[in-house]
C-alpha positions as CSV (number, residue, x, y, z in Angstrom):
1,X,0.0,0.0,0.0
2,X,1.5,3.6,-1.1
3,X,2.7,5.7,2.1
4,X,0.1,7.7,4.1
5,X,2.9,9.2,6.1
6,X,2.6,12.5,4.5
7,X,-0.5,13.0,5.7
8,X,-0.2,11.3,9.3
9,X,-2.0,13.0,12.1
10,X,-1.4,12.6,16.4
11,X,-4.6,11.8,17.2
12,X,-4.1,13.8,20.6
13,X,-4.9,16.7,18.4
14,X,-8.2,15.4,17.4
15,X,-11.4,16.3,19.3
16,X,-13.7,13.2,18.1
17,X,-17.6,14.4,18.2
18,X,-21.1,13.7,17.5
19,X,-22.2,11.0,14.8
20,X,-23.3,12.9,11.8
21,X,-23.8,10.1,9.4
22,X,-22.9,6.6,8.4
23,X,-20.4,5.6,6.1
24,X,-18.8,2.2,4.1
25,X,-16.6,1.3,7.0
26,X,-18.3,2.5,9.8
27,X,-19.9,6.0,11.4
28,X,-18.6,9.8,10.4
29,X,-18.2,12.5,12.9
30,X,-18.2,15.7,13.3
31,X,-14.6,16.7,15.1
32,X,-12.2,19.4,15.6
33,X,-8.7,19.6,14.6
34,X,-6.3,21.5,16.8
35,X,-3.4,22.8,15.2
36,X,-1.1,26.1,16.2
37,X,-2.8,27.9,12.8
38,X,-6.1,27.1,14.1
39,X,-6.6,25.9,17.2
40,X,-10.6,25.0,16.3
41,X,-10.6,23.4,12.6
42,X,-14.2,21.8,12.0
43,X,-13.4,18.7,10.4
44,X,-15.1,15.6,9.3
45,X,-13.6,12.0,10.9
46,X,-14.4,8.9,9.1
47,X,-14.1,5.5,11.8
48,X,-13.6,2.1,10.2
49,X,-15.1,-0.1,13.0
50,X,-13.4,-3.6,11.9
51,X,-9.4,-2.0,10.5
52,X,-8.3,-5.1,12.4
53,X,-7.9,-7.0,9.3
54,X,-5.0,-5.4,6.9
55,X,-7.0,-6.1,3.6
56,X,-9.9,-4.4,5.6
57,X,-7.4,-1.3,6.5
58,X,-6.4,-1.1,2.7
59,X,-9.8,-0.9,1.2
60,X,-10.2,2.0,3.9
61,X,-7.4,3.8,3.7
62,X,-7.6,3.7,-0.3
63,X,-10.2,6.4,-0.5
64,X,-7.8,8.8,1.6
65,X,-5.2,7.7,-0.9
66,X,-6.8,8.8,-3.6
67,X,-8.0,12.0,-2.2
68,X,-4.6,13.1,-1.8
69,X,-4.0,13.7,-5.5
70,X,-7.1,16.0,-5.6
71,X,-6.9,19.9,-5.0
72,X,-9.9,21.4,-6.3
73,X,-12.9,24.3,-5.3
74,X,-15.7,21.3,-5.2
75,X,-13.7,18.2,-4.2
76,X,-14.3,17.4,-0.7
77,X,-10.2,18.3,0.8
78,X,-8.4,15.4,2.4
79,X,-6.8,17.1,6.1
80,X,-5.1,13.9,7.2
81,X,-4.9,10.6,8.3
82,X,-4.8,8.1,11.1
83,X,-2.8,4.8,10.6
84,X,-2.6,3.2,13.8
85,X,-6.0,1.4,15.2
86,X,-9.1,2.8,15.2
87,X,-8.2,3.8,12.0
88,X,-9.7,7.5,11.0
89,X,-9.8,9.6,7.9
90,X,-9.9,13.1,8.2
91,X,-11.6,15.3,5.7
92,X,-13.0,18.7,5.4
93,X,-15.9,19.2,7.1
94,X,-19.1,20.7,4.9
95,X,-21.6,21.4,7.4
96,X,-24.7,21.2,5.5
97,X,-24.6,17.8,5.0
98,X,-25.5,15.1,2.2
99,X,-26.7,17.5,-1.3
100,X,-29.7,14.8,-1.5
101,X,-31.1,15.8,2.0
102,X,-30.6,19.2,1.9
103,X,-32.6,19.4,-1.4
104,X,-35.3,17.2,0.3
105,X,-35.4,19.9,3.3
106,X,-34.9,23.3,1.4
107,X,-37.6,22.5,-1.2
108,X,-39.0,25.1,-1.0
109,X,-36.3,27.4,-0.6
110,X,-34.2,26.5,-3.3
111,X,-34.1,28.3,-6.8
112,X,-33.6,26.7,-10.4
113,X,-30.5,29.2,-10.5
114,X,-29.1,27.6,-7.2
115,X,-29.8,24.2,-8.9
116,X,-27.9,24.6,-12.0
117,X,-24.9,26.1,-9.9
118,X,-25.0,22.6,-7.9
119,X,-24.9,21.1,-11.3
120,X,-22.1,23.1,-12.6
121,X,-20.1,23.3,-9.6
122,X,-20.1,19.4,-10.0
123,X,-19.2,19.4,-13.7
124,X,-16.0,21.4,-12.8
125,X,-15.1,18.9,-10.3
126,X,-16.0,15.5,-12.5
127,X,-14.1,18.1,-15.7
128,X,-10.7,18.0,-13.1
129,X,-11.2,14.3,-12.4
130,X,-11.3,13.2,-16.4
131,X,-7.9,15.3,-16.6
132,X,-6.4,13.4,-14.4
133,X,-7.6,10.3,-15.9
134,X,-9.7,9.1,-12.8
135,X,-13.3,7.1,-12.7
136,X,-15.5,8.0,-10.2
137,X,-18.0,5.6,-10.4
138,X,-20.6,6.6,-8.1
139,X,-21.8,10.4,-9.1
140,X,-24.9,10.4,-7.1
141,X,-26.6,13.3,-4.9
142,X,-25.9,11.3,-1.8
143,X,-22.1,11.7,-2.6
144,X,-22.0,15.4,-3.1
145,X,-21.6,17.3,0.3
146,X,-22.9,21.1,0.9
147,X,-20.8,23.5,2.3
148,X,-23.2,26.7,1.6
149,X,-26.0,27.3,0.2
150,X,-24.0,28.4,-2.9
151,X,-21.0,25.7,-2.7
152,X,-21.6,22.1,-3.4
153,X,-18.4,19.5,-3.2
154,X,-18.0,16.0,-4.4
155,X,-17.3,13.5,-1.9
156,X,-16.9,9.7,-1.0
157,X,-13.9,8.4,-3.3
158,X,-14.3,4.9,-2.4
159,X,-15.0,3.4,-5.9
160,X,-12.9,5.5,-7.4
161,X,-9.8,4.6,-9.8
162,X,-7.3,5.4,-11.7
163,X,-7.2,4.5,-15.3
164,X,-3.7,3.3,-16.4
165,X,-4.3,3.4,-19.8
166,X,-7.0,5.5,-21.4
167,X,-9.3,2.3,-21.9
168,X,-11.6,1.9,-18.9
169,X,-11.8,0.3,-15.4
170,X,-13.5,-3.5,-15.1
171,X,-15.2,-3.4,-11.4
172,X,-14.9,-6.9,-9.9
173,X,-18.3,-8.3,-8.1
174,X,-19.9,-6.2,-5.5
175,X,-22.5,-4.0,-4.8
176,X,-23.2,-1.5,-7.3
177,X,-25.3,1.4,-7.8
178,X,-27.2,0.2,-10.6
179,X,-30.0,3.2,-11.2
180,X,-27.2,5.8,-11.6
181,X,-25.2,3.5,-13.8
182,X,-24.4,3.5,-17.1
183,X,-25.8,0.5,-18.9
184,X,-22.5,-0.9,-20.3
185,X,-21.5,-0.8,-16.4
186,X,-24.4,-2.6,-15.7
187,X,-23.9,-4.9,-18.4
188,X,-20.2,-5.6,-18.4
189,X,-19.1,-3.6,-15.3
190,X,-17.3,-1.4,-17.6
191,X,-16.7,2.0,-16.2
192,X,-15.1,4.7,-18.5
193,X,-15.1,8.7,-17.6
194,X,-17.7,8.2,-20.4
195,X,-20.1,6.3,-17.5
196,X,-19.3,8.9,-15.3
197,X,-20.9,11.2,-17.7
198,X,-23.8,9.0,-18.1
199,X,-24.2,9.0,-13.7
200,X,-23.4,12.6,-13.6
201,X,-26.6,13.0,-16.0
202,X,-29.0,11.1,-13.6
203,X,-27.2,13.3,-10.4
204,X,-28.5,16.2,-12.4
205,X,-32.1,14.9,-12.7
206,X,-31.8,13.9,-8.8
207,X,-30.4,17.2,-8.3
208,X,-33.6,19.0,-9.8
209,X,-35.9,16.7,-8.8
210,X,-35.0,18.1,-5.1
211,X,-33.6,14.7,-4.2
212,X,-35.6,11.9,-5.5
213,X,-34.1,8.8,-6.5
214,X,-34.2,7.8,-10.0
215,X,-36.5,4.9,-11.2
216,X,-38.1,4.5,-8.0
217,X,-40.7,1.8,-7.7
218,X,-38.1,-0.4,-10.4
219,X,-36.1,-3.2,-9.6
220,X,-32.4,-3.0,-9.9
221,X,-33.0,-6.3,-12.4
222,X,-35.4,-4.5,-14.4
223,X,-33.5,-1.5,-15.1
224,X,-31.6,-2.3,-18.3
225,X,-34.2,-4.0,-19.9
226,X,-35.6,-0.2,-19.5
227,X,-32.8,1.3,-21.1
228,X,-32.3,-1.0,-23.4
229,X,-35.9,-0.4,-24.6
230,X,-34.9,3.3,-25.0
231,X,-36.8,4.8,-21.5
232,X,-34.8,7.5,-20.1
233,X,-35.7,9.6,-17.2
234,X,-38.5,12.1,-17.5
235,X,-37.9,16.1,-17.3
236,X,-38.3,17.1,-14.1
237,X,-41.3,19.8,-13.9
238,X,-39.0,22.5,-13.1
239,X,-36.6,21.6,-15.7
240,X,-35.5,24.1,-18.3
241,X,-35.5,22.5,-22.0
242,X,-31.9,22.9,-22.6
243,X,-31.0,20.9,-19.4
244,X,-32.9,18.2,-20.0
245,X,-31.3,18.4,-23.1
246,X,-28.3,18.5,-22.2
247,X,-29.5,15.3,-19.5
248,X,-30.2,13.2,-22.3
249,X,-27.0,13.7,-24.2
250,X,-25.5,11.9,-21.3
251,X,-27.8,8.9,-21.5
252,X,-26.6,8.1,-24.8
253,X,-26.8,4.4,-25.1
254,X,-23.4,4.3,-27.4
255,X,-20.4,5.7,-24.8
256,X,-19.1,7.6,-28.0
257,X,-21.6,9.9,-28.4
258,X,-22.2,11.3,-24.8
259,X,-20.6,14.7,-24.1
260,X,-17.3,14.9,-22.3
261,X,-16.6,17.1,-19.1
262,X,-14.9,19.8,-20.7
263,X,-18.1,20.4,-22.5
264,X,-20.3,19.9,-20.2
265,X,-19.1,22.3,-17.7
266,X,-19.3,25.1,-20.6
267,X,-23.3,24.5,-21.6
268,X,-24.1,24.2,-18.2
269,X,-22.1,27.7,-17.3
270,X,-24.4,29.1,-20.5
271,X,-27.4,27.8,-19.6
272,X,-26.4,28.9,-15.6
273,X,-25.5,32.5,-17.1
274,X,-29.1,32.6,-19.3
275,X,-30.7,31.6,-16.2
276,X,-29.7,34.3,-13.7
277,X,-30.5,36.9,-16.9
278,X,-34.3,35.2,-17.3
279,X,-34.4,36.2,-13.4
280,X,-33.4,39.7,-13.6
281,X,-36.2,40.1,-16.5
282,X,-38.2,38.4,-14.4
283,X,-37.3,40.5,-10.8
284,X,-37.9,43.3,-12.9
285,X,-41.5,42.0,-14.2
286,X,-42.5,41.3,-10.8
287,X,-41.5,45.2,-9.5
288,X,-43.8,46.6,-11.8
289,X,-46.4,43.5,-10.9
290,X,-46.2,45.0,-7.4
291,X,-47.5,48.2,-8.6
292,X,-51.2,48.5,-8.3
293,X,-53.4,50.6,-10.3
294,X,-56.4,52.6,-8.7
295,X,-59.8,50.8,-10.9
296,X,-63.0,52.9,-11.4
297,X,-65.2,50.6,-9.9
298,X,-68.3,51.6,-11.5
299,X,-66.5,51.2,-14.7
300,X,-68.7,49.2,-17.3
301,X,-65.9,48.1,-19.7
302,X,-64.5,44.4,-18.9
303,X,-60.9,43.2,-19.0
304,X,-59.9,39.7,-19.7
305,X,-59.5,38.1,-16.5
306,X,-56.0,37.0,-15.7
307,X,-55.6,33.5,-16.1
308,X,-54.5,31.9,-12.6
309,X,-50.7,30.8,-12.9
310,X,-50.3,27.2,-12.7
311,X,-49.0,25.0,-9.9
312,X,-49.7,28.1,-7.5
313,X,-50.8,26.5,-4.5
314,X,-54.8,27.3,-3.3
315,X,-55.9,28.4,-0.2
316,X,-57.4,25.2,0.2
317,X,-54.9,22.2,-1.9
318,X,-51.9,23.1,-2.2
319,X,-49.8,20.0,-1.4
320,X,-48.1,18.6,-4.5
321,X,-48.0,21.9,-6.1
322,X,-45.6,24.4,-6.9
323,X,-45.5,28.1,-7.9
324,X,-44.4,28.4,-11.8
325,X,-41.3,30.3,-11.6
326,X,-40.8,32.1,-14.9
327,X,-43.9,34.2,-14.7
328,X,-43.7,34.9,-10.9
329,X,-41.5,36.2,-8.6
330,X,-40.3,31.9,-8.4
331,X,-37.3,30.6,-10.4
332,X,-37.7,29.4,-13.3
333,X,-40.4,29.8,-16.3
334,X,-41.3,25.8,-16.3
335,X,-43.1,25.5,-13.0
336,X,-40.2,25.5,-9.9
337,X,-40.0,24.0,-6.7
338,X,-41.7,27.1,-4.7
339,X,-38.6,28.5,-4.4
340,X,-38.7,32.0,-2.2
341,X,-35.1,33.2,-3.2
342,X,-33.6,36.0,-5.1
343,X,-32.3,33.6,-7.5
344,X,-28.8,34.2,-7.7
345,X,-26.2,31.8,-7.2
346,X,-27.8,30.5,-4.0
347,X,-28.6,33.5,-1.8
348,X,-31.6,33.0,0.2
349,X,-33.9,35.8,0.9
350,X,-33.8,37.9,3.9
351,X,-36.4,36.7,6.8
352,X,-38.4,39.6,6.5
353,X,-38.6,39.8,2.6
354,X,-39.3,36.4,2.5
355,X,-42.4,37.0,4.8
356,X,-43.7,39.9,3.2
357,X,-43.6,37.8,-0.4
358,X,-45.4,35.4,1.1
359,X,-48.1,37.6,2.4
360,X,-48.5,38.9,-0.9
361,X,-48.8,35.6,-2.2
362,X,-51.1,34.8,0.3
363,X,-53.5,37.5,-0.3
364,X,-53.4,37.3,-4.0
365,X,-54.7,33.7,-3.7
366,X,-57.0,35.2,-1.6
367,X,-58.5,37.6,-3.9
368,X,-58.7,35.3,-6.6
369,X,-60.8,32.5,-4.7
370,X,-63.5,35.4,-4.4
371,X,-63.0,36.1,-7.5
372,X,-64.1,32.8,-8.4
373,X,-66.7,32.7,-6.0
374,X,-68.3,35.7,-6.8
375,X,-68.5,34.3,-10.9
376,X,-69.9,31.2,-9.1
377,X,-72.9,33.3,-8.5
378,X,-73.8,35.0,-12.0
379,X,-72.8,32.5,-13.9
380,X,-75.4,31.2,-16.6
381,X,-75.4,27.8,-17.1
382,X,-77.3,28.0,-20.7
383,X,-74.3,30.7,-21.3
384,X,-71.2,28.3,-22.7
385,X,-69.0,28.5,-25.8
386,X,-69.4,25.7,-28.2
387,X,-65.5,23.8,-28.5
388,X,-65.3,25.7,-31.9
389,X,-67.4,28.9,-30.9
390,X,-64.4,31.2,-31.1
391,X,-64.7,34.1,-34.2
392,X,-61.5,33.5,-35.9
393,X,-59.6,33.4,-39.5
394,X,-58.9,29.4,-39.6
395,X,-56.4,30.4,-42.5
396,X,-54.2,27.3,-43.4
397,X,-53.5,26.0,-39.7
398,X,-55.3,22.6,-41.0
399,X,-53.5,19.3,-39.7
400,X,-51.4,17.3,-42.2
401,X,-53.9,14.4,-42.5
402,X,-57.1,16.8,-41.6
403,X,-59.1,19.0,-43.3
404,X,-61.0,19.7,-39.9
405,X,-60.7,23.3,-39.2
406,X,-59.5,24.0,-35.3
407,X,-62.3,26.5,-34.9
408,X,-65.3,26.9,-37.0
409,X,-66.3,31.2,-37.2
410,X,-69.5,32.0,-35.8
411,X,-70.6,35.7,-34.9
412,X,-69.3,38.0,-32.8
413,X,-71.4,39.0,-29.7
414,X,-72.2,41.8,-29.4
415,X,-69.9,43.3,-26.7
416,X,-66.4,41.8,-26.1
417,X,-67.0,38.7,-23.6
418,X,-63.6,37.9,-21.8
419,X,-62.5,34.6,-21.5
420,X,-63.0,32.7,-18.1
421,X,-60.4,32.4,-15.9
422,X,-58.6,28.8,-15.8
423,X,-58.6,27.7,-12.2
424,X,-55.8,27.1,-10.3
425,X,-54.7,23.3,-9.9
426,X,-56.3,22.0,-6.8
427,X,-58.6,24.7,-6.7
428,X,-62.6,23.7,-6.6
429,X,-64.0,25.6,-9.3
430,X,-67.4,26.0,-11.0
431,X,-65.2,26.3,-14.5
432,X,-64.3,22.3,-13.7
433,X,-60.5,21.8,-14.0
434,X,-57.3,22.2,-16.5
435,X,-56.3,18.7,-16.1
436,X,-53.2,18.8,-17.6
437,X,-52.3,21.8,-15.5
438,X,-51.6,19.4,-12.3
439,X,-48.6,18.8,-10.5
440,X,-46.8,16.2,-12.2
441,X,-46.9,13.8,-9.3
442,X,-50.5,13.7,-9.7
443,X,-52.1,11.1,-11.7
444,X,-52.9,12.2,-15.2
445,X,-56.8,12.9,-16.1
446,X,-56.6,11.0,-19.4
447,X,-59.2,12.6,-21.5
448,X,-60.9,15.0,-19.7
449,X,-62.7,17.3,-22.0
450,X,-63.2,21.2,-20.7
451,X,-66.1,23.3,-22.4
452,X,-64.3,27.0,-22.4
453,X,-67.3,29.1,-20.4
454,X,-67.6,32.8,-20.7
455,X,-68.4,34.4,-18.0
456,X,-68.7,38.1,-16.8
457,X,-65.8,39.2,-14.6
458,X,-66.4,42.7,-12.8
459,X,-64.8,45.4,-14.1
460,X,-61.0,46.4,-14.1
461,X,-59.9,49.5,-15.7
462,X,-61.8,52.3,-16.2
463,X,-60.8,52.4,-19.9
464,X,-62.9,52.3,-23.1
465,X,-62.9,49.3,-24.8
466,X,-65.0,49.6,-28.1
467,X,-62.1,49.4,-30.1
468,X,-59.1,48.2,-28.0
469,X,-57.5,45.9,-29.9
470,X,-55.1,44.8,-27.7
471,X,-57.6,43.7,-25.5
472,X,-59.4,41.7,-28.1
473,X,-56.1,40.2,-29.7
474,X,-55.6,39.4,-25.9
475,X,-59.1,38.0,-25.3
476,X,-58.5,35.4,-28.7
477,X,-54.9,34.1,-27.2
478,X,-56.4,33.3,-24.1
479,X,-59.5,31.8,-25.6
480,X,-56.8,30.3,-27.8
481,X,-55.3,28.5,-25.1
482,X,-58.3,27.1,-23.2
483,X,-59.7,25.4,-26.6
484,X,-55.8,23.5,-26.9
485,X,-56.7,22.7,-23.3
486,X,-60.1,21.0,-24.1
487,X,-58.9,19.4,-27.1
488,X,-54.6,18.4,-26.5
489,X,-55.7,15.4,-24.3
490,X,-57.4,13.0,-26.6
491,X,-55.4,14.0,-29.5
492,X,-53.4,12.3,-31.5
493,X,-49.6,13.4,-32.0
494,X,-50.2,14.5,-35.6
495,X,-52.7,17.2,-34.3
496,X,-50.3,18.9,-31.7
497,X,-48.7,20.9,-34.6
498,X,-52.3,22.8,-35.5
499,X,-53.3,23.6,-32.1
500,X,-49.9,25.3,-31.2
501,X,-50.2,26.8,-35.0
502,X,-53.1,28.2,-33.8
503,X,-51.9,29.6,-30.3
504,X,-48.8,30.9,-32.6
505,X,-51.4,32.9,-34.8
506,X,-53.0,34.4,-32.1
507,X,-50.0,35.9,-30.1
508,X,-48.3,36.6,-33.7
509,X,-51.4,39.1,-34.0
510,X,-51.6,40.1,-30.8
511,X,-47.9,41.3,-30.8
512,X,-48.6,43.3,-34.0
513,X,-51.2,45.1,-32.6
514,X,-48.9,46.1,-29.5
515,X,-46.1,47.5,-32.2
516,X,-48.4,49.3,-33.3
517,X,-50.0,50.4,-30.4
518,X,-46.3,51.4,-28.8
519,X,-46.2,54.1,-30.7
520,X,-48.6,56.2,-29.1
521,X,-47.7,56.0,-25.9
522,X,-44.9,57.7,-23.5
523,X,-41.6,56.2,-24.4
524,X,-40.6,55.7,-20.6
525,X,-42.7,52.6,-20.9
526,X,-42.0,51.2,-24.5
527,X,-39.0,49.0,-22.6
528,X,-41.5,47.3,-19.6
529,X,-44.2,46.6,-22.8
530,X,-41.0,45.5,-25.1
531,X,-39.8,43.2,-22.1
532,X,-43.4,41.8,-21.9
533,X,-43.3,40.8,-25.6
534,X,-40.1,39.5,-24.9
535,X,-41.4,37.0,-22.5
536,X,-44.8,36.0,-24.2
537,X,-42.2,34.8,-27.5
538,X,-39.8,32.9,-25.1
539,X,-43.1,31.1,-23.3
540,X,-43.8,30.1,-27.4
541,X,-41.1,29.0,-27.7
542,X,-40.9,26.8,-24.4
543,X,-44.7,25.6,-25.8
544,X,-42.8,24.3,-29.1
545,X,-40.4,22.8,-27.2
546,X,-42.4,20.6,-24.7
547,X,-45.0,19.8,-28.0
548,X,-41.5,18.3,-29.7
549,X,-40.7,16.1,-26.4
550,X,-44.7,14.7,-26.4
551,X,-44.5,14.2,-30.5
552,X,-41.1,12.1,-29.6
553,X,-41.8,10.1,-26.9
554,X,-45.4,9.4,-28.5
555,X,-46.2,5.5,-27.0
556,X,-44.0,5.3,-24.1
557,X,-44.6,6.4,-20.4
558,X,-43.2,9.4,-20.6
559,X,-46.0,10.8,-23.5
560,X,-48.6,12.0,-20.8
561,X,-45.8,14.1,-19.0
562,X,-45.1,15.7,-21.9
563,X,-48.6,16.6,-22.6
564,X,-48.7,17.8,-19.0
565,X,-46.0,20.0,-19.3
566,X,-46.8,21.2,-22.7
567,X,-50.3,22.9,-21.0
568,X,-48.4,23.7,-18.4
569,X,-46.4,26.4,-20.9
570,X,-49.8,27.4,-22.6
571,X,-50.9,28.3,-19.6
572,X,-47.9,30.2,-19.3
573,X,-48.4,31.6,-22.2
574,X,-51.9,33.0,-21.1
575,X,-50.7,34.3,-17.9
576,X,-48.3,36.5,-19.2
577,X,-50.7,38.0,-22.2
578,X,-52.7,39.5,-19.8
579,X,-49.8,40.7,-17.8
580,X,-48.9,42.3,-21.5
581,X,-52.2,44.2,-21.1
582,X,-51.8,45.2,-17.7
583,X,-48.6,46.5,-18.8
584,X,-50.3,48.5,-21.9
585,X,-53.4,49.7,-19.6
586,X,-50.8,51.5,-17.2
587,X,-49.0,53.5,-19.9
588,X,-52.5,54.4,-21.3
589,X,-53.1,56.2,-17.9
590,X,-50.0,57.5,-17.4
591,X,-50.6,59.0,-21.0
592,X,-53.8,60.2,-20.1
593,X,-51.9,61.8,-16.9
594,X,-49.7,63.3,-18.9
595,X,-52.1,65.3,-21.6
596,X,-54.7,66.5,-18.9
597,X,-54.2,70.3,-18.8
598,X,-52.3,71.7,-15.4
């Protein structure tokens, strides 16, 4: 066995203290180095409870053998060693713990931004282990230690070896972490850096799943015959396309094709970087959110009413649900884990911020449950839209194997009806229920079919509405949305393409109407309107994205998530339309501020 010499600690200067976990060999604790630099080092102490035997003592010691080549930012540090019986290993201490149980307990305190760090923090590390030619072989959350909320550092070097030629490592017989590993290590017990990548991806689906382990429910047996069938993981619900992306490369079946380290640690720092910038935009969206407008309540013209955002947990259900980051004041735009932080790079939110967003929260639930009570009351029940009851140029948005028109035109009423308000997830409702709007831990409400209602809101803004076409071109994406609602369920792949086409034509319109409208009004608020476009294109494009992934995985388990998450961006979509005509509304009264005579 190579000398541990160099690293050789008295144990005298070694403070042993609580148990803080459970390792290979025996317990870890929590301890205290004492040396003449610093008399109160917190440091981790790994015991090996039967070192009696030497081949026992080797197989310990070999972990602190191989830290000792490692100097990196996110590589758990080696400190030192003890030789002589009870044998210890003494590491660096990270004082939050395993990542897979802090994610479990800060849920709902964590941001997607904070996320991705963890992921490419990791990627640095795993980038500086391929340098040096070494294997991991067991990239999991439960082997990646915290040391703060924005520093993650991979840990537990046990199965790890070095590659003496640039072939790959064969693992003799033992016990193997099958669901993280690649399946050539499953099936040959083959590990290559290029395994590594291929456990690294499933860390990052553990990591923004908030700790869950992959395949759960599967048997370790059952798990190639999974892969080999092509099943990968599904996107996790707060998962940005790219990622998952990105996640998938890694789960390559052929070794060849996945990504190396090197490039993996430069998409993740891009999509990290467009992250924190989607924030910002976001931050900034949610300032002006927080700005409230004085409305005439005696005002007889309507506004649309604002679609409620999905996953945003009810008054009265809210377990299993989660607020949708990219159009709130939450991380990310593809429904987030409820996070309450200023997302960037891990910092938390001050105590008293924190509580103040949640009152607001609190009280905008709130006000919409009244809202919906209140509609509850004067709704008519002979008073419903037909599935194609929506006055609109069908144009050449026909399916490829349909000549079926998505709506058929009938006449206008004769005042501009807003659309009803899709109810929050969990949230009883006399408008019934998005289905696909759920939590994706629910079970999936195969096809439900949703009549679109209209229903008279009371009014908003004291503004005339005769010939506002933003509202109108605002009214038709909305009404846009809640007919691909009704109809995405049941249908087939071929017809996802129309519906979107048809969500697509409607915000097309609606944003050509705004350019025009733009120019009429102050220029201190073209960039909040321009910023609001910006947002409503990116949420179309998210839509495209998550109607690819259910067109690819058509017949196989992961189709209905898909689906799921495609409504989930429609929604989305809707939310922030109306937040477009908010926007508009308040630089039409700051423009009628501005020309009243003094």
């Amino acid at each position: 066995m190579p000398s541990t010499r160099d690293y050789e600690i008295q144990r005298e200067r070694i403070e042993l203290g609580r148990c803080i976990g459970e390792g290979q060999f025996g317990d870890v604790h929590q301890g205290v180095y004492v040396t003449p630099e610093n008399p109160a080092m917190a440091v981790a102490i790994k015991t090996c409870k039967n070192c009696t035997s030497d081949s026992i003592r080797e197989k310990f010691l070999q972990e602190a053998l191989t830290m000792r080549q490692f100097d990196h930012p996110h590589i758990v540090k080696l400190i030192g060693v003890i030789t002589e019986n009870p044998v210890w290993i003494i590491m660096e201490l990270c004082t939050q713990g395993e990542l897979r149980s802090f994610l479990q307990v800060r849920k709902y305190s964590l941001d997607l931004a904070s996320l991705i760090l963890y992921a490419y923090q990791l990627s640095t590390a795993l980038a500086y282990l391929e340098s040096k030619r070494f294997v991991h072989r067991d990239i999991a959350a439960r082997n990646v230690l915290v040391s703060s909320t924005d520093c993650v550092k991979l840990g537990d070097f046990g199965l790890s070896r070095y590659m003496e030629d640039s072939t790959y490592y064969k693992a003799s017989k033992g016990k193997l972490p099958i669901k993280w590993m690649a399946p050539e290590s499953i099936n040959f017990r083959r590990f290559t850096s290029a395994s590594d990548v291929w456990m690294f991806g499933v860390c990052m689906w553990e990591i923004l799943m908030h700790g869950i382990k992959p395949f759960q429910g599967v048997k370790n047996n059952d798990v190639i015959g999974r892969i080999e069938n092509g099943e990968r993981l599904p996107m996790p619900p707060n998962c940005p396309p790219t990622l998952y992306s990105l996640m998938t490369k890694c789960w390559a079946y052929d070794p060849s094709r996945r990504p190396r380290f090197t490039e993996l640690k430069a998409q993740l720092n891009t999509i990290l970087e467009e992250e924190k910038l989607q924030q910002e935009e976001r931050i900034r969206m949610e300032s002006r959110r927080q700005v409230t407008v004085s409305w005439d309540s005696g005002g007889s013209d309507e506004a649309p009413p604002k679609p409620s955002r999905p996953g945003y947990p009810s008054p009265r259900s809210s377990e299993g649900f989660y607020p949708s980051p990219q159009h709130m004041i939450q991380p990310n735009h593809y429904q987030d884990s409820g996070s309450l932080d200023m997302r960037g790079m891990g910092q938390v939110l001050p105590a008293h911020l924190m509580e103040e967003r949640l009152i607001r929260q609190q009280q905008e639930m709130e006000e919409d449950q009244r809202w919906l009570e209140k509609e509850e009351r004067f709704l008519k029940p002979d008073v419903r839209l037909s599935r194609g009851s929506i006055d609109r140029e069908d144009g050449s948005l026909q399916g490829p194997a349909s000549n079926q028109h998505i709506y058929q035109p009938v006449g206008k009423p004769d005042h501009a009806a807003p659309p009803k308000k899709p109810p929050r997830p969990g949230a009883p409702s006399h408008l019934g229920s998005l289905a696909s709007l759920n939590s994706p831990v629910d079970s999936y409400n195969e096809g439900v079919k949703i009549q679109p209602q209209e229903i008279s809101p009371p009014p908003t803004a004291n503004l005339d509405r005769s010939n506002d076409k933003v509202y109108e071109n605002v009214t038709g994406l909305v009404k846009a949305v809640i007919e691909m609602s009704s109809k995405i369920q049941p249908a087939p792949p071929e017809e996802y393409v129309p519906m979107v086409k048809e969500v697509g034509l409607a915000l097309r319109t609606l944003l050509a109407t705004v350019d025009e409208t733009i120019l009429v009004l102050p220029a201190s608020t073209h960039r909040e309107i321009e910023m609001a476009q910006k947002l409503l294109n990116s949420d179309l494009a998210e839509l495209i994205n998550k109607m690819k992934l259910a067109q690819q995985y058509v017949m196989t388990s992961l189709q209905q998530e898909y689906k799921k998450q495609m409504l989930t961006a429609a929604h989305a979509l809707a939310v922030d339309a109306k937040n477009l005509l908010d926007v508009i509304d308040q630089a039409r009264l700051k423009s009628l501020g501005q020309s009243r005579p003094h």
